[in-house]
N, CA and C atoms as a LAMMPS dump frame, in Angstrom:
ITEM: TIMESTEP
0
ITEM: NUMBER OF ATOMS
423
ITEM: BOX BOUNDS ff ff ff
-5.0000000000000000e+02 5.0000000000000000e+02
-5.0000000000000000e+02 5.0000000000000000e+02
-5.0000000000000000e+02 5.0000000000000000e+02
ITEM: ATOMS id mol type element x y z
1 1 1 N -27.808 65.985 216.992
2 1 2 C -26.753 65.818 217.975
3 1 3 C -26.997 66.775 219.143
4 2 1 N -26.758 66.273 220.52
5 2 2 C -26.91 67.225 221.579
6 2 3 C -25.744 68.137 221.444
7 3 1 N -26.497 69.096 222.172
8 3 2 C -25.512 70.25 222.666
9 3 3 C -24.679 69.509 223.873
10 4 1 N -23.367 70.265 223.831
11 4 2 C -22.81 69.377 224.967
12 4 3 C -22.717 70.719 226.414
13 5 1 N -22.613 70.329 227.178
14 5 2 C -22.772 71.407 228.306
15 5 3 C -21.324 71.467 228.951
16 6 1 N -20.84 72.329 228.563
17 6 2 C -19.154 73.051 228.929
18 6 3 C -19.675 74.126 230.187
19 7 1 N -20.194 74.148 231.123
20 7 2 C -20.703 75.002 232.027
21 7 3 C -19.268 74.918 232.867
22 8 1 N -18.713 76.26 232.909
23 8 2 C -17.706 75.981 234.134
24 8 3 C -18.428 76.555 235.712
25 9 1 N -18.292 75.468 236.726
26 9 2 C -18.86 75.462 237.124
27 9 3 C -18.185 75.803 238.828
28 10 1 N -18.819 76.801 239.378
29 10 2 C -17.733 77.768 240.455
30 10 3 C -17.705 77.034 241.746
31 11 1 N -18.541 76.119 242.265
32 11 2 C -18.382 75.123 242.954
33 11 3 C -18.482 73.349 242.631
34 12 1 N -18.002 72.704 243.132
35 12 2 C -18.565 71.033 242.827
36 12 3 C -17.591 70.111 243.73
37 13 1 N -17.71 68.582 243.303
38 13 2 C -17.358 67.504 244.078
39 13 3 C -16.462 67.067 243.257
40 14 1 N -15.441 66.903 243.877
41 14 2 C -14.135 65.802 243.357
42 14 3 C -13.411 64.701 244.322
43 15 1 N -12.612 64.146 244.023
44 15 2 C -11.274 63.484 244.963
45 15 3 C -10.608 64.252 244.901
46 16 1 N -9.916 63.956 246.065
47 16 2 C -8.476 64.534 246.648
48 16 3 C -7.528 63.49 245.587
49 17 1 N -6.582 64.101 244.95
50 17 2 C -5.121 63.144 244.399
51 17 3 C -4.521 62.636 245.79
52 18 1 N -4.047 63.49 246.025
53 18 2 C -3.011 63.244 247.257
54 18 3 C -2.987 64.032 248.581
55 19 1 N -3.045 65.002 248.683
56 19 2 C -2.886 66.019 249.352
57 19 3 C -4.272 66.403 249.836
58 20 1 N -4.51 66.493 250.895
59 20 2 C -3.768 66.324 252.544
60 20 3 C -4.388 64.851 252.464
61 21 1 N -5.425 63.973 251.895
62 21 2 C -5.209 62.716 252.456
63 21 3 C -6.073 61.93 250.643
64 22 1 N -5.434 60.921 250.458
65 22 2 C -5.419 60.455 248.904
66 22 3 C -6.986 59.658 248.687
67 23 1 N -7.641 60.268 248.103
68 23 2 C -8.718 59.85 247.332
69 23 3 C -9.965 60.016 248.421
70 24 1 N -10.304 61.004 249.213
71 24 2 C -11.296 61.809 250.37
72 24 3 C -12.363 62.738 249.173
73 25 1 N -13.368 62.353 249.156
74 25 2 C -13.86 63.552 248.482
75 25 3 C -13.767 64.803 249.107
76 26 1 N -14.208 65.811 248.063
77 26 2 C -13.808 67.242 248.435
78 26 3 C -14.657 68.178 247.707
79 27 1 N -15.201 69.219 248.197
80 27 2 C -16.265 69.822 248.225
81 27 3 C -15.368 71.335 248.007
82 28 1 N -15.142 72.071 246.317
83 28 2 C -14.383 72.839 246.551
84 28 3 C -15.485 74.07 245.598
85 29 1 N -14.88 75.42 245.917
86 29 2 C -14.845 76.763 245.535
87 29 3 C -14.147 77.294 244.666
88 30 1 N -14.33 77.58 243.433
89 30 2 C -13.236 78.403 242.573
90 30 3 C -13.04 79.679 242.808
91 31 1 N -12.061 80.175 243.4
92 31 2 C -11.509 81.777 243.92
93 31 3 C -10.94 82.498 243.256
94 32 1 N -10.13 81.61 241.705
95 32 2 C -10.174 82.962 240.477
96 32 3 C -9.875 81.625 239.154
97 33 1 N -9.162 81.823 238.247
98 33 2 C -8.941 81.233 237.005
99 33 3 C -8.439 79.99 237.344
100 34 1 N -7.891 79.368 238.233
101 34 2 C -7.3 78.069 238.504
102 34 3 C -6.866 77.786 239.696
103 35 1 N -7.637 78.72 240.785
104 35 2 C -6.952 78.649 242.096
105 35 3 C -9.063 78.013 242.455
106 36 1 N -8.59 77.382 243.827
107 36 2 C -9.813 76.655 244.607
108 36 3 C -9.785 76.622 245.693
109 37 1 N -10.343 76.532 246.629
110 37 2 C -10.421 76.351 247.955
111 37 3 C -11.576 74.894 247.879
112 38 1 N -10.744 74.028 248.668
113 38 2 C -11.774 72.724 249.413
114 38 3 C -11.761 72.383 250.396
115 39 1 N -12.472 72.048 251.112
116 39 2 C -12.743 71.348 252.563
117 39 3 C -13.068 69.628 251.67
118 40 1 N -12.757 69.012 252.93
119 40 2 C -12.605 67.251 252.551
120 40 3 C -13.37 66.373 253.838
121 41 1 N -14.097 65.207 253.146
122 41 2 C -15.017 64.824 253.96
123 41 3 C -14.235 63.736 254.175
124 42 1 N -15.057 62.746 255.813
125 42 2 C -14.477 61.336 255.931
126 42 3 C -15.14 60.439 256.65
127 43 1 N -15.181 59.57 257.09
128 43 2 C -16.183 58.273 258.004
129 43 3 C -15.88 58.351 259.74
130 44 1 N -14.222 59.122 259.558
131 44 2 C -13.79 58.879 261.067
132 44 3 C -13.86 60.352 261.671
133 45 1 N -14.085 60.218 263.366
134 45 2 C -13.763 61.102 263.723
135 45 3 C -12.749 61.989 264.159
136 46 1 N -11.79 61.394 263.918
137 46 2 C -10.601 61.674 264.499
138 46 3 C -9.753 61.337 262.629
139 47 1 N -9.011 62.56 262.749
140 47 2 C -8.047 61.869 261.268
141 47 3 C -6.461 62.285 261.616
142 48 1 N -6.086 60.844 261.455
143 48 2 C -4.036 61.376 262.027
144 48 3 C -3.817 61.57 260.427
145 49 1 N -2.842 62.688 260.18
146 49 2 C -2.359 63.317 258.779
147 49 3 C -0.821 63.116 258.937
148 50 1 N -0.46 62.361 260.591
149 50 2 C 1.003 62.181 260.261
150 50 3 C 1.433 60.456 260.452
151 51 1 N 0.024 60.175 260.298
152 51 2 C 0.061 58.307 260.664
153 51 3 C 1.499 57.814 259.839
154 52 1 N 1.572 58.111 258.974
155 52 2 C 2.611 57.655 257.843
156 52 3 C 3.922 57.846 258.047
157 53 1 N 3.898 59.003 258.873
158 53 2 C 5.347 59.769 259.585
159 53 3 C 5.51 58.886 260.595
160 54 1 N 6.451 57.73 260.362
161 54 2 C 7.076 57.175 261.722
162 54 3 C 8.41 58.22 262.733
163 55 1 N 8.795 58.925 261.591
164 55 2 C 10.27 59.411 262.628
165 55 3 C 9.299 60.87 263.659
166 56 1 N 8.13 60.907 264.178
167 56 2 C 7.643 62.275 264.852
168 56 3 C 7.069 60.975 265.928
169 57 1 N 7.227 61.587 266.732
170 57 2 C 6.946 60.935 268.127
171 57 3 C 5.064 60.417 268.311
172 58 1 N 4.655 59.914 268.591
173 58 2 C 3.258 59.793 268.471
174 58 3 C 2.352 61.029 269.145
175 59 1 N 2.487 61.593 270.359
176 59 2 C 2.035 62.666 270.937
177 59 3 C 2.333 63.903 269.707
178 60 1 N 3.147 64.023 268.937
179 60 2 C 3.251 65.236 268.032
180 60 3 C 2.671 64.862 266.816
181 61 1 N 1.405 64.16 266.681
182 61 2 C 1.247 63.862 265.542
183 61 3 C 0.045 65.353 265.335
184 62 1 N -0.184 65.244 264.218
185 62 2 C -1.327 66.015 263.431
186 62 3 C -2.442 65.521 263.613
187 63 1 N -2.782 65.21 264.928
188 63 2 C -4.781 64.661 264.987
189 63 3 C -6.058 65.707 264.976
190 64 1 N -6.611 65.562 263.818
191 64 2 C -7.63 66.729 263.713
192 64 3 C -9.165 65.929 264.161
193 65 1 N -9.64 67.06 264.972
194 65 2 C -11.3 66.224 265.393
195 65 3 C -12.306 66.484 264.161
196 66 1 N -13.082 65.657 263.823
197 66 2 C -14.027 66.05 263.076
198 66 3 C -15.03 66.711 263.349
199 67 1 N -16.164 67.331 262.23
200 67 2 C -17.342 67.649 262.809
201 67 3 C -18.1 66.69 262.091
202 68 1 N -19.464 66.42 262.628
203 68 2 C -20.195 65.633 261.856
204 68 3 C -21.245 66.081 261.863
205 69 1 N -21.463 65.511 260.252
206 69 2 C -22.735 66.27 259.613
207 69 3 C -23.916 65.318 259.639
208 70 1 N -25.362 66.403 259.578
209 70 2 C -26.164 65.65 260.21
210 70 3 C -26.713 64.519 258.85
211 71 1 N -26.324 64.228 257.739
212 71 2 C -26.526 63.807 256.849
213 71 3 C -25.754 62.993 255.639
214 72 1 N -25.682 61.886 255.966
215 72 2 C -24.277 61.413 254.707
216 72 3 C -24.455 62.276 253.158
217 73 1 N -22.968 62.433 252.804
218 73 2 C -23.111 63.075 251.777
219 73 3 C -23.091 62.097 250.369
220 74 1 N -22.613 60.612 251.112
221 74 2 C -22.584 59.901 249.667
222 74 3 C -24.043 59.07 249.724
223 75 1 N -24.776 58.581 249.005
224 75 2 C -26.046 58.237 249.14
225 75 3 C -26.086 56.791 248.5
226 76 1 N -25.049 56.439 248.15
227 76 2 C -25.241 54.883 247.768
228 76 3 C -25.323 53.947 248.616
229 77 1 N -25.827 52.68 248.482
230 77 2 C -26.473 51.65 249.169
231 77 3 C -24.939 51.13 250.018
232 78 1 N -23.802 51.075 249.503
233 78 2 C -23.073 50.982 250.768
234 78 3 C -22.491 51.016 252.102
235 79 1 N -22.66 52.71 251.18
236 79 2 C -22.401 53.736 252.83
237 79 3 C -23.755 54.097 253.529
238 80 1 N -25.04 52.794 253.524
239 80 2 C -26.089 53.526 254.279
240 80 3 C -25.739 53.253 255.958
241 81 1 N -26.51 54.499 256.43
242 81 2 C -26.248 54.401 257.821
243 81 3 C -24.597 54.512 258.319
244 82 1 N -23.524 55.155 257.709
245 82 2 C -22.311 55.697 258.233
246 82 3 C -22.559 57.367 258.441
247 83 1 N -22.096 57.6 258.871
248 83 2 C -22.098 59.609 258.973
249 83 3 C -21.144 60.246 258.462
250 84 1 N -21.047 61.039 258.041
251 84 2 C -20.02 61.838 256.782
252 84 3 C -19.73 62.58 257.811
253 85 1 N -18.07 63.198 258.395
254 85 2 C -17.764 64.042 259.252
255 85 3 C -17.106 65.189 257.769
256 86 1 N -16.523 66.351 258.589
257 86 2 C -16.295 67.359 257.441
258 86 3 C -14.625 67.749 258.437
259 87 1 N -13.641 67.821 257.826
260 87 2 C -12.717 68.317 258.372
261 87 3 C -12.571 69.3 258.33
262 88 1 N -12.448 70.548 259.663
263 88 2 C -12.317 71.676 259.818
264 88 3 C -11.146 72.455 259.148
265 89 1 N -10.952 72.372 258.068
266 89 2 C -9.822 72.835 257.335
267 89 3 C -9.878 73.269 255.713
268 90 1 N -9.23 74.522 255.316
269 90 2 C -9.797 74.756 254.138
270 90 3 C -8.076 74.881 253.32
271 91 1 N -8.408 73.646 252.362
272 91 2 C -7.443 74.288 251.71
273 91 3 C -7.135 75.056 250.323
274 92 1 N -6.293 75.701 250.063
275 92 2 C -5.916 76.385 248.949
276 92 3 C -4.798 75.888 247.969
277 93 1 N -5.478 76.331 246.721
278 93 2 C -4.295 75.257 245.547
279 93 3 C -4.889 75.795 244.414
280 94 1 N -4.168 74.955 243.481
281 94 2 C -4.615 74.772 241.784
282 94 3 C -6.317 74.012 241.769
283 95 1 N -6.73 73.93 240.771
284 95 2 C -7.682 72.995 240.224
285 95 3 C -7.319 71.53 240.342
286 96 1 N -5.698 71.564 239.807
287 96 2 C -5.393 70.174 239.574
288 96 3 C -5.215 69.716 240.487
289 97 1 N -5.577 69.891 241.848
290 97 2 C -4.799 69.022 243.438
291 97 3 C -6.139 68.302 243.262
292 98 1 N -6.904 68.257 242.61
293 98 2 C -8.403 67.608 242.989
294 98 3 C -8.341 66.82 241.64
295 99 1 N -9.049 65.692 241.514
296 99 2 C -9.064 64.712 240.587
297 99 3 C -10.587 65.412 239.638
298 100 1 N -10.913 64.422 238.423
299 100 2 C -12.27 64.521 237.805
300 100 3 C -13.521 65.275 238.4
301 101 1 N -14.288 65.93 238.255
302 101 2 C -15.535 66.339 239.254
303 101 3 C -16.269 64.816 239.186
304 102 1 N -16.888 64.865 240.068
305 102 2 C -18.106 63.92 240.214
306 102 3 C -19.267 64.322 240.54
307 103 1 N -20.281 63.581 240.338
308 103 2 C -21.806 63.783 241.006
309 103 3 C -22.455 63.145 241.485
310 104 1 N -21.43 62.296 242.631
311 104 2 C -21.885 61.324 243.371
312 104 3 C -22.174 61.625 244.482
313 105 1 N -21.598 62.913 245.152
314 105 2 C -22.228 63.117 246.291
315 105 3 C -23.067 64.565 246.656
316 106 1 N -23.915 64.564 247.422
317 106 2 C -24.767 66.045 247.966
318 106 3 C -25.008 66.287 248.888
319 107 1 N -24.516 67.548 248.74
320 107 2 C -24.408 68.315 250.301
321 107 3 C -26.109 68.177 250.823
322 108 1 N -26.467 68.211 252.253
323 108 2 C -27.5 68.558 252.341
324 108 3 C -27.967 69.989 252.436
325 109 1 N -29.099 70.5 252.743
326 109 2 C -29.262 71.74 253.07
327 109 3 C -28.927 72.065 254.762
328 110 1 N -29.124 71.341 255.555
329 110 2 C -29.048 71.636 256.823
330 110 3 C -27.735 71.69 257.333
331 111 1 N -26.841 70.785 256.351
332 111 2 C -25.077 70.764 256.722
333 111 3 C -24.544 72.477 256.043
334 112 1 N -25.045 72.608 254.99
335 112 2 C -24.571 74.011 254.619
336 112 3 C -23.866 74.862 255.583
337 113 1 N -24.856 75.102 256.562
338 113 2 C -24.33 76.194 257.346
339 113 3 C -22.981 76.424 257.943
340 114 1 N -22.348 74.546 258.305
341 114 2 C -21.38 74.225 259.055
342 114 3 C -20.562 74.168 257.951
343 115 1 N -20.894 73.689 256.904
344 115 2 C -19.708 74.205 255.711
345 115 3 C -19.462 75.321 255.47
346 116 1 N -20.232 76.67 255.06
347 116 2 C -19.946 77.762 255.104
348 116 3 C -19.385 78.447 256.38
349 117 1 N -19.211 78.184 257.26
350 117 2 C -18.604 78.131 258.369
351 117 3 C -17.613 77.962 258.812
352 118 1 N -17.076 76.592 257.956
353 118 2 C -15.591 76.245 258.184
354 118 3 C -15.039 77.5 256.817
355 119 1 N -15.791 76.971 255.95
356 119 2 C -15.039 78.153 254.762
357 119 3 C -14.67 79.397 255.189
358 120 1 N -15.573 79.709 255.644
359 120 2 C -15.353 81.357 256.426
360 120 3 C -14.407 81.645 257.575
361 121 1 N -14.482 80.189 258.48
362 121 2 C -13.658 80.606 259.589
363 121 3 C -12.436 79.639 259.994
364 122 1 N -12.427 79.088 259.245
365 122 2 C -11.487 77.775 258.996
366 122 3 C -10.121 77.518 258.815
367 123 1 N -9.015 77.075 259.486
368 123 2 C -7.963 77.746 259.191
369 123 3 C -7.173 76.727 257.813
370 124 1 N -6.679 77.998 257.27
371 124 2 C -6.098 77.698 256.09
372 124 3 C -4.963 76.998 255.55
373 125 1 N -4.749 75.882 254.524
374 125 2 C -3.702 75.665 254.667
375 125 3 C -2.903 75.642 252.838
376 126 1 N -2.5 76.038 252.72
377 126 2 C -1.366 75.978 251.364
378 126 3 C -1.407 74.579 250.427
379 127 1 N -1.844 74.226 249.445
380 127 2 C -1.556 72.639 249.147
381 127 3 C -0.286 73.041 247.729
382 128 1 N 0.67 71.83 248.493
383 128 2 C 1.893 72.18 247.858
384 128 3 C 1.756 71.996 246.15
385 129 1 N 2.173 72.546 245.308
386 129 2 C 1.793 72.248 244.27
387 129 3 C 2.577 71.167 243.211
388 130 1 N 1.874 70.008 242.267
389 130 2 C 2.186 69.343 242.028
390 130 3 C 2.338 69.461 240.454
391 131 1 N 3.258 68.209 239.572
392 131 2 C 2.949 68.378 238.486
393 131 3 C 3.938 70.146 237.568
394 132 1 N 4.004 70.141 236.61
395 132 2 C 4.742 72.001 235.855
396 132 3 C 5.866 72.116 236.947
397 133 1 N 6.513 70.953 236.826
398 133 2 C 7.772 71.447 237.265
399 133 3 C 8.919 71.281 236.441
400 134 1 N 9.872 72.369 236.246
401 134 2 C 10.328 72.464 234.763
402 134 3 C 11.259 71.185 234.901
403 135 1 N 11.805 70.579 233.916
404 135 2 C 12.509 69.666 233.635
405 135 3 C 14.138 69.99 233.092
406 136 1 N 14.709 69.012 233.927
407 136 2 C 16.112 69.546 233.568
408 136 3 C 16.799 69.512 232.373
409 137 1 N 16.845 70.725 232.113
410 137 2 C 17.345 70.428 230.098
411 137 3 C 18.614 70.532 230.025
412 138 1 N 19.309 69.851 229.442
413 138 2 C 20.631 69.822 229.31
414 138 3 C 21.118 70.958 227.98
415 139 1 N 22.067 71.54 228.101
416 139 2 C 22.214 72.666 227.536
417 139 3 C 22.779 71.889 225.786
418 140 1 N 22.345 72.781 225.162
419 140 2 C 22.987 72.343 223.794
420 140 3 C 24.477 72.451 223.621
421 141 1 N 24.582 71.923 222.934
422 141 2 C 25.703 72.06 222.474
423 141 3 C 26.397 72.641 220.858
């Protein structure tokens, strides 16, 4: 029987659940026992985060520019020839804001730099936390 490989592993690739935009892969950092930092990739250059928000006026929306990397990060025969942009934004959370790891996508070497970059200089944002929220118990009697 194989050994099975439990490697915890201090960086890797997942989905986004929900937060900041639902099912974006995400390229995250483990920063202690269950906390992460990720940056999140996408196809467009431009991403509205308040498209969904009808009651905010259209000029006040949340439009972030992308950067784009010189290399797609997903490599399957679908997405050939699209460009993977990287959103300038790093966020902070649990483990659990990110879905399953995967190993479907790879960074290149030449995008690195602009990822470590945003990580480093990137402004930060809080991801609200989901899920362990106590439940209302009704008192005994």
């Amino acid at each position: 029987m194989a050994k099975k490989n439990n490697r915890k592993r201090s960086t890797g690739w997942a989905h986004t659940k929900k937060y900041p935009h639902k099912n974006h892969p995400a390229y995250f950092r483990k920063t202690g026992q269950d906390d992460v930092e990720y940056i999140t990739f996408t196809h467009s250059e431009k991403v509205d985060f308040d498209k969904d928000n009808k009651r905010k006026p259209i000029e006040k929306h949340d439009v972030v520019k992308t950067r784009k990397l010189k290399v797609n990060i997903d490599k399957t025969e679908e997405n050939k020839g699209e460009y993977s942009h990287v959103v300038p934004r790093v966020y902070e959370g649990k483990r659990s804001a990110l879905g399953v790891g995967t190993s479907k996508y790879k960074l290149a070497e030449e995008d690195k730099p602009t990822v470590d970059d945003i990580f480093k200089n990137g402004k930060r944002y809080k991801v609200p936390r989901t899920g362990n929220k106590p439940k209302n118990k009704k008192p005994r009697k």
